[in-house]
C-alpha positions, 0 to 999 in steps of 0.5 A: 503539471501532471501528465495526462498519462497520470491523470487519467489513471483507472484501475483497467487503464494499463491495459490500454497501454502497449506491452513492451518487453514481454518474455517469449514462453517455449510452451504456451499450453503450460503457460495458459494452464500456469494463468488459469491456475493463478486466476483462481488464487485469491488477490496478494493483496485482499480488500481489507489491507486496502481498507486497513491502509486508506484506515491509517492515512485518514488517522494521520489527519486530525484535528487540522493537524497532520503528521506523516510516518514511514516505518520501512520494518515493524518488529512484529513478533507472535502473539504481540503489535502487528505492523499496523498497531505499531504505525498506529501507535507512533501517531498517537504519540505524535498527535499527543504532543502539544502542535508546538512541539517539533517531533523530527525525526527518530 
């Protein structure tokens, strides 16, 4: 049974939970100017990764059949597979197998 702290989950709802075991800053002037430096830095992570990701947890679904990877490294080199061509092709293996078929794990 899920908590309700769980389920009513959204994007802002952190900030309706109290801050616990926050750091004391000496300067709070350097401190303001260190926020308002990194507010105007773009995201860590951009919409498109968030799309790419959602993109390739769809992929793993197909014709009622799902297979689920985890790849912890991609070897990624210049100029060859990124990460996610990586990801992308191990699922094309799997569902290219016949649905019998026991992949296991590698």
């Amino acid at each position: 049974m899920r908590s309700p702290e769980t389920t009513s989950w959204h994007s802002a709802s952190w900030q309706t939970r109290p801050a616990q075991q926050q750091p004391v800053y000496a300067d709070p002037r350097a401190l303001e100017r260190i926020v308002a430096h990194i507010s105007r830095l773009p995201p860590i992570v951009v919409s498109w990764e968030i799309d790419a990701l959602r993109e390739r947890l769809a992929a793993a679904q197909r014709d009622g059949r799902r297979l689920v990877i985890s790849m912890m490294y991609g070897i990624v080199v210049e100029g060859g597979p990124t990460y996610w061509d990586q990801a992308a092709a191990l699922l094309d293996w799997g569902f290219a197998q016949s649905p019998q078929a026991s992949v296991g794990a590698l």
